[in-house]
NUKOL-179554 format. One record per residue: residue number from 0; x, y, z of N, C-alpha, C, CB in turn. Coordinates in Angstrom, 3 decimals. Glycine has a CB too. Example, Ala and Ser with C-alpha at 12.3 -4.5 7.8 and 13.67 -1.06 7.14 Angstrom:
% residues 2
<0, <13.190, -5.690, 7.800>, <12.300, -4.500, 7.800>, <13.200, -3.300, 7.800>, <11.308, -4.473, 9.046>> <1, <12.850, -2.250, 7.080>, <13.670, -1.060, 7.140>, <12.900, 0.030, 7.870>, <14.084, -0.598, 5.725>> 
% end
This chain:
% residues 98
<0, <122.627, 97.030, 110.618>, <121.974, 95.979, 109.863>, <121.175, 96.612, 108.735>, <121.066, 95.116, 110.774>> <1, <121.131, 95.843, 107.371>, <120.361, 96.712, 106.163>, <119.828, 95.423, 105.604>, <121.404, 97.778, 104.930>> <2, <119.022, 95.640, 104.666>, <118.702, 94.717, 103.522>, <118.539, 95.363, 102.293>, <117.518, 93.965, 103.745>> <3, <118.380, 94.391, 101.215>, <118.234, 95.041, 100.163>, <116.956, 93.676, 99.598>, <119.892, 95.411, 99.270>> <4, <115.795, 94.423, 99.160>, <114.559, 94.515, 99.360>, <113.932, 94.662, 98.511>, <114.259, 95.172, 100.005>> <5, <113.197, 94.056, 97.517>, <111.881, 93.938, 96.570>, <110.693, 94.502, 96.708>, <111.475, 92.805, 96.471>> <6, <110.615, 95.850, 96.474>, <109.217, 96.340, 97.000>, <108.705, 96.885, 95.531>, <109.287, 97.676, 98.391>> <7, <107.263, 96.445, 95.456>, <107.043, 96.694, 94.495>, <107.316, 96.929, 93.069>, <106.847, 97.043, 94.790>> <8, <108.340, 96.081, 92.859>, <109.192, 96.163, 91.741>, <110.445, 96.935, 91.527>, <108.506, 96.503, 90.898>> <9, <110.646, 97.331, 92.647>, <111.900, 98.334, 92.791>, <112.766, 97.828, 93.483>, <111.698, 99.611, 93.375>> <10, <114.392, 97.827, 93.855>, <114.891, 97.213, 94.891>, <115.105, 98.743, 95.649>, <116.252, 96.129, 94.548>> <11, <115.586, 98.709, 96.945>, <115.745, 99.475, 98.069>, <116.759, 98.791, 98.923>, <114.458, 99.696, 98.762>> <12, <117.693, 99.443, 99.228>, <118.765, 99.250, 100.217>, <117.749, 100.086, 101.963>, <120.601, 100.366, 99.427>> <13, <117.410, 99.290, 103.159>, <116.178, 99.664, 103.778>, <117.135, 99.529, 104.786>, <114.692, 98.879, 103.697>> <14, <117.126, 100.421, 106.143>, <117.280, 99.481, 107.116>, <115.874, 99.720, 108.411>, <118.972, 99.733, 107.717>> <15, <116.379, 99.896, 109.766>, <115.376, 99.827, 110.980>, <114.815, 101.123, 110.792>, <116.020, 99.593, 112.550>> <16, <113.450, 102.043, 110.990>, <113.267, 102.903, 111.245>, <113.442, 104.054, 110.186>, <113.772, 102.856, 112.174>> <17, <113.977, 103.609, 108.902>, <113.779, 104.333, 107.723>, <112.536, 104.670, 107.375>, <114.254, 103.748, 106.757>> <18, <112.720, 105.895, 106.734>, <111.337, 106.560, 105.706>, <111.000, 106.012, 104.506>, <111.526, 107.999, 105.199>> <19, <110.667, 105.764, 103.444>, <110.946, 105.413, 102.178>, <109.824, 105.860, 101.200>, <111.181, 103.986, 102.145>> <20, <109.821, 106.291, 100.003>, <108.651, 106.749, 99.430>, <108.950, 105.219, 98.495>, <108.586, 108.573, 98.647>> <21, <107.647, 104.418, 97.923>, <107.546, 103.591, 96.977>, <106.422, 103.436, 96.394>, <107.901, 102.618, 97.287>> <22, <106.335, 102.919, 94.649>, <105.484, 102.599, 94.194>, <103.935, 102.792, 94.969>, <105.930, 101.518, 93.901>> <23, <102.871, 102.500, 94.347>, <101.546, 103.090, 95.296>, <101.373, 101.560, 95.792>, <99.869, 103.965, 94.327>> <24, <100.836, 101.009, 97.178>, <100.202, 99.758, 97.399>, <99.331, 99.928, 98.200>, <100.919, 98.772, 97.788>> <25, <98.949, 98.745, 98.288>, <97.456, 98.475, 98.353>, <97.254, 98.570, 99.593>, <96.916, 97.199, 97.833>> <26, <96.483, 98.745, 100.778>, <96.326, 99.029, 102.094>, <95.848, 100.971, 102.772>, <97.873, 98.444, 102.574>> <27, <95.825, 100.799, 103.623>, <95.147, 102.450, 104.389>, <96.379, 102.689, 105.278>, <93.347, 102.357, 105.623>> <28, <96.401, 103.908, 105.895>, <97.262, 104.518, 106.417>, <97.103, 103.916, 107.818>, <97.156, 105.941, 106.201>> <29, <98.246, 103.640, 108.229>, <98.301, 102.667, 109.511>, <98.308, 101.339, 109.295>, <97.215, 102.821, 110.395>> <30, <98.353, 100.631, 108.292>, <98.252, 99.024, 107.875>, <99.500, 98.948, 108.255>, <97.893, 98.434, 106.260>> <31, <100.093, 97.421, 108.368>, <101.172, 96.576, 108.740>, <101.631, 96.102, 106.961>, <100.557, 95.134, 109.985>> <32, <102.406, 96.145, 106.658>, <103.248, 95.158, 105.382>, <103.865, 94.348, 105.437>, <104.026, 95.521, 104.670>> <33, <104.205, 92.926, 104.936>, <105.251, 92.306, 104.670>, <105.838, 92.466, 103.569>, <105.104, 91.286, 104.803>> <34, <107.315, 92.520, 103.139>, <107.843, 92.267, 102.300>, <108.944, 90.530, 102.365>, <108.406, 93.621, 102.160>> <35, <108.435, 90.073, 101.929>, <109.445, 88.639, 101.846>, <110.649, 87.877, 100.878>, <108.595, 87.724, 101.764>> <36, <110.868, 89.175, 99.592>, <111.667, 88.375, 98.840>, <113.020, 89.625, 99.210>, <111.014, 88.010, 96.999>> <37, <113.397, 88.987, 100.088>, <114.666, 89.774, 100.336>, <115.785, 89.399, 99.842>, <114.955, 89.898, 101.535>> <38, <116.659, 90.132, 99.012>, <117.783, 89.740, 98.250>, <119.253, 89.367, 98.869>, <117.934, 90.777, 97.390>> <39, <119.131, 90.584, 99.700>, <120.575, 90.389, 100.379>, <120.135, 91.156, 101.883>, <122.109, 91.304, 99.354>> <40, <120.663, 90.551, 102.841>, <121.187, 91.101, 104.066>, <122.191, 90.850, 104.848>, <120.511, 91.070, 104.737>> <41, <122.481, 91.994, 105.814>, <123.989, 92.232, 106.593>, <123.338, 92.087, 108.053>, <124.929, 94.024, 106.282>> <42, <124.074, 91.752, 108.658>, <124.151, 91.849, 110.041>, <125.598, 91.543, 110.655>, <123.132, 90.932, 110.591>> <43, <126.424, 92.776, 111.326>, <127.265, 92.215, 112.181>, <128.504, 92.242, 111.193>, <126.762, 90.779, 112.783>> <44, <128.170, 92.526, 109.665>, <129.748, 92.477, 108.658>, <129.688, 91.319, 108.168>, <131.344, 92.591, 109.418>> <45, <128.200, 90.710, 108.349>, <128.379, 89.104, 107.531>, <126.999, 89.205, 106.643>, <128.347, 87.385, 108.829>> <46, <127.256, 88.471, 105.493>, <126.643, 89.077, 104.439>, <125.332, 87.853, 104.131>, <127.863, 89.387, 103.107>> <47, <123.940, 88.096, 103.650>, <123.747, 86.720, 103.792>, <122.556, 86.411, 102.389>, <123.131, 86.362, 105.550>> <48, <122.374, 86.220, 101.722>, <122.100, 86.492, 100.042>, <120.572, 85.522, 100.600>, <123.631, 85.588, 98.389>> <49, <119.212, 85.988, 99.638>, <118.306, 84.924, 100.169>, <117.701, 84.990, 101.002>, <118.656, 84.032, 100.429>> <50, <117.394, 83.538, 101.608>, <117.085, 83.148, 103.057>, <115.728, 83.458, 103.004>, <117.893, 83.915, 104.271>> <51, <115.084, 83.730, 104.343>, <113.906, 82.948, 104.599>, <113.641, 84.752, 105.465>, <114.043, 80.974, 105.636>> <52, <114.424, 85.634, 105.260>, <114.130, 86.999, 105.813>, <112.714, 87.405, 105.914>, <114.779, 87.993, 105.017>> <53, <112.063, 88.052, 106.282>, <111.216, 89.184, 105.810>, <111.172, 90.628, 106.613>, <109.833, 88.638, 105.791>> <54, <110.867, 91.538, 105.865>, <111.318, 92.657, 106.058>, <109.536, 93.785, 106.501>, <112.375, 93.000, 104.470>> <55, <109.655, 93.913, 107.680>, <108.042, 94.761, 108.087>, <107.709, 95.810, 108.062>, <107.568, 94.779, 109.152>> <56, <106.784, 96.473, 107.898>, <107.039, 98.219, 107.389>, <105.173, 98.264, 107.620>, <107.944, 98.666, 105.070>> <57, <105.444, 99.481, 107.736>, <104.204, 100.416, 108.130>, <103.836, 101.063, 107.077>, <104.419, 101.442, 109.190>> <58, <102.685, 101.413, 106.756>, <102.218, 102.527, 105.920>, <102.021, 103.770, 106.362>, <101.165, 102.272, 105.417>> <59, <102.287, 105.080, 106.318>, <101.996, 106.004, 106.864>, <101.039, 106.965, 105.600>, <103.334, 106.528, 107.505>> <60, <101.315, 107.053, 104.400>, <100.624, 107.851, 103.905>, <100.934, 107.702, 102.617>, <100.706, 108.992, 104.405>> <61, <99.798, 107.835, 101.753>, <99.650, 107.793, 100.170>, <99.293, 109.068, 99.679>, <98.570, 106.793, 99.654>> <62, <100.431, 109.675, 98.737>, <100.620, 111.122, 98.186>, <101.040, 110.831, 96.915>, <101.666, 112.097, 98.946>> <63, <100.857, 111.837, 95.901>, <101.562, 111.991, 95.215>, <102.742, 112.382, 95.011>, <101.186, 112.255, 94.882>> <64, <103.907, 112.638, 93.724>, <105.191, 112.859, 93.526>, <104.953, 114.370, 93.011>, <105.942, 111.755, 92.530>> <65, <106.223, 114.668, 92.165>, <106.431, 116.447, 91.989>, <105.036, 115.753, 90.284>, <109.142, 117.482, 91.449>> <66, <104.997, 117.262, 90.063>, <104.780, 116.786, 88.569>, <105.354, 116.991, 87.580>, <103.892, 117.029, 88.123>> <67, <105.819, 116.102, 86.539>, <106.904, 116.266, 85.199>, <105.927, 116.602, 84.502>, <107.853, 114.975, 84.509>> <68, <106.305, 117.658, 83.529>, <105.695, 117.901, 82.148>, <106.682, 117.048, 81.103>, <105.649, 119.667, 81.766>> <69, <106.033, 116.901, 79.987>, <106.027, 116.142, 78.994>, <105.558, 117.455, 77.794>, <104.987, 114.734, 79.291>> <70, <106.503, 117.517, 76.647>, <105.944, 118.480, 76.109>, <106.452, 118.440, 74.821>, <106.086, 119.627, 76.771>> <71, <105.422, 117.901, 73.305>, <106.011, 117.337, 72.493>, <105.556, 118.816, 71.503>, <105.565, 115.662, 72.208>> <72, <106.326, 118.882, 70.575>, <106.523, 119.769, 69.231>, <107.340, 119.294, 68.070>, <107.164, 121.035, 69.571>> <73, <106.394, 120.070, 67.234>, <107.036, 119.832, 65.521>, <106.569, 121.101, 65.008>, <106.315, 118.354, 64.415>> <74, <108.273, 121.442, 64.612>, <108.362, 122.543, 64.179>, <107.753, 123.330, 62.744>, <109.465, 122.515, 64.277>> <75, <107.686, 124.132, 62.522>, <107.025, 124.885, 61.672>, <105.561, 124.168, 61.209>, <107.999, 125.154, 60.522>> <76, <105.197, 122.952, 61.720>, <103.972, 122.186, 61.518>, <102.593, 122.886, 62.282>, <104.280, 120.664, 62.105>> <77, <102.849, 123.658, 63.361>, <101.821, 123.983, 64.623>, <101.429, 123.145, 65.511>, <100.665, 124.378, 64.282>> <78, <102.007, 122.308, 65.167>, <101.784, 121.076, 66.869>, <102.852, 121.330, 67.886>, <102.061, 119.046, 66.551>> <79, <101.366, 121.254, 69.074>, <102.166, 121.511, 70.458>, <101.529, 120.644, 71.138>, <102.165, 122.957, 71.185>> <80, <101.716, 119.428, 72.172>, <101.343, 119.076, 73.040>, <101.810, 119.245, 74.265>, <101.216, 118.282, 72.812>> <81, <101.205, 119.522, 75.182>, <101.750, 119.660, 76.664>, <100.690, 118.686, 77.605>, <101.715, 121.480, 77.220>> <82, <101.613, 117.471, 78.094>, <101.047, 116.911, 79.526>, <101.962, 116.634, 80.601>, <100.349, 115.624, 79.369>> <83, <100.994, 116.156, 81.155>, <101.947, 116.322, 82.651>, <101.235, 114.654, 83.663>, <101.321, 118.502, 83.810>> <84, <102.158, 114.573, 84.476>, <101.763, 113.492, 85.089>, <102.301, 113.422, 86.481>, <102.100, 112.402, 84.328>> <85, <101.486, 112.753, 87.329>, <102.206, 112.783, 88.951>, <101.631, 111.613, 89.155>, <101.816, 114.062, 90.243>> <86, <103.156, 110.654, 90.022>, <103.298, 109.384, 90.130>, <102.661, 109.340, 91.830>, <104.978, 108.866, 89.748>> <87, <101.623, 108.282, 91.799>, <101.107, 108.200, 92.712>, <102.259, 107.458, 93.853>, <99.850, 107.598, 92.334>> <88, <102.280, 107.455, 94.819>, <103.626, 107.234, 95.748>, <102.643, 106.644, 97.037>, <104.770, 108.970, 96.168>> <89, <103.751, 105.885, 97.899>, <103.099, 105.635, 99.257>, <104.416, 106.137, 100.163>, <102.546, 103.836, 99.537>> <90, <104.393, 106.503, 101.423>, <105.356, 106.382, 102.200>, <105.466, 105.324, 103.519>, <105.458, 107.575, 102.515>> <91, <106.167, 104.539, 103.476>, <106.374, 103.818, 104.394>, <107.662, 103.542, 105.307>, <106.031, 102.979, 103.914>> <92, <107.212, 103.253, 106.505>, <108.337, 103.077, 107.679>, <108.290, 102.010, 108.152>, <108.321, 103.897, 108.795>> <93, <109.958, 101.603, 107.881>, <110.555, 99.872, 108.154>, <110.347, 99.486, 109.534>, <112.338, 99.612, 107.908>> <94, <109.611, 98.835, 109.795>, <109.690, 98.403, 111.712>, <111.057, 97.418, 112.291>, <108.042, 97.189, 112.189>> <95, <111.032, 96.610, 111.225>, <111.819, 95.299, 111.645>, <112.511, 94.940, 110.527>, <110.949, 94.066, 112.123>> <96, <113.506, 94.212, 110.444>, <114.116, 93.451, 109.713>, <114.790, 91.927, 110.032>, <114.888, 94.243, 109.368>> <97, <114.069, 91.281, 109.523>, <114.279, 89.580, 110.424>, <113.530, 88.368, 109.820>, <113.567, 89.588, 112.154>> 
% end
């Protein structure tokens, strides 16, 4: 059984007992989540678009991502910029799907 899942502005193909890193949200480590706008789900080889699903997940921990540099130049001018940025992340684990 899987769904495919609206979390935080992202979709995710999720199923039971998955890991998932997403967008940062709001809650502490150990909170309960709902997600409710579920797009599509399977069960059984039957497909079911919609519906009235919602999908439950755990929070386990809020980390950051790798960090990308960003690093702009113009040549023979002497401009150099260098930044960098790290995407704040949460990780969460799917309990249920139903």
């Amino acid at each position: 059984m899987f769904a495919i899942v609206n979390i935080a502005g992202q979709q995710f193909r999720v199923t039971k007992d998955q890991e998932l890193y997403v967008n940062r949200l709001s809650g502490n480590a150990g909170d309960k989540v709902e997600f409710s706008e579920v797009l599509l789900s399977s069960k059984d080889g039957k497909i079911n678009t919609g519906g009235s699903m919602k999908v439950q997940a755990e929070i386990i921990d809020h980390l950051k991502g790798d960090k990308v540099l960003v690093f702009k130049k113009k040549r023979r001018k002497g401009y150099q910029k260098l930044n960098g940025h790290r995407q704040s992340l949460t990780k969460i684990k799917i309990s249920d799907i139903g």
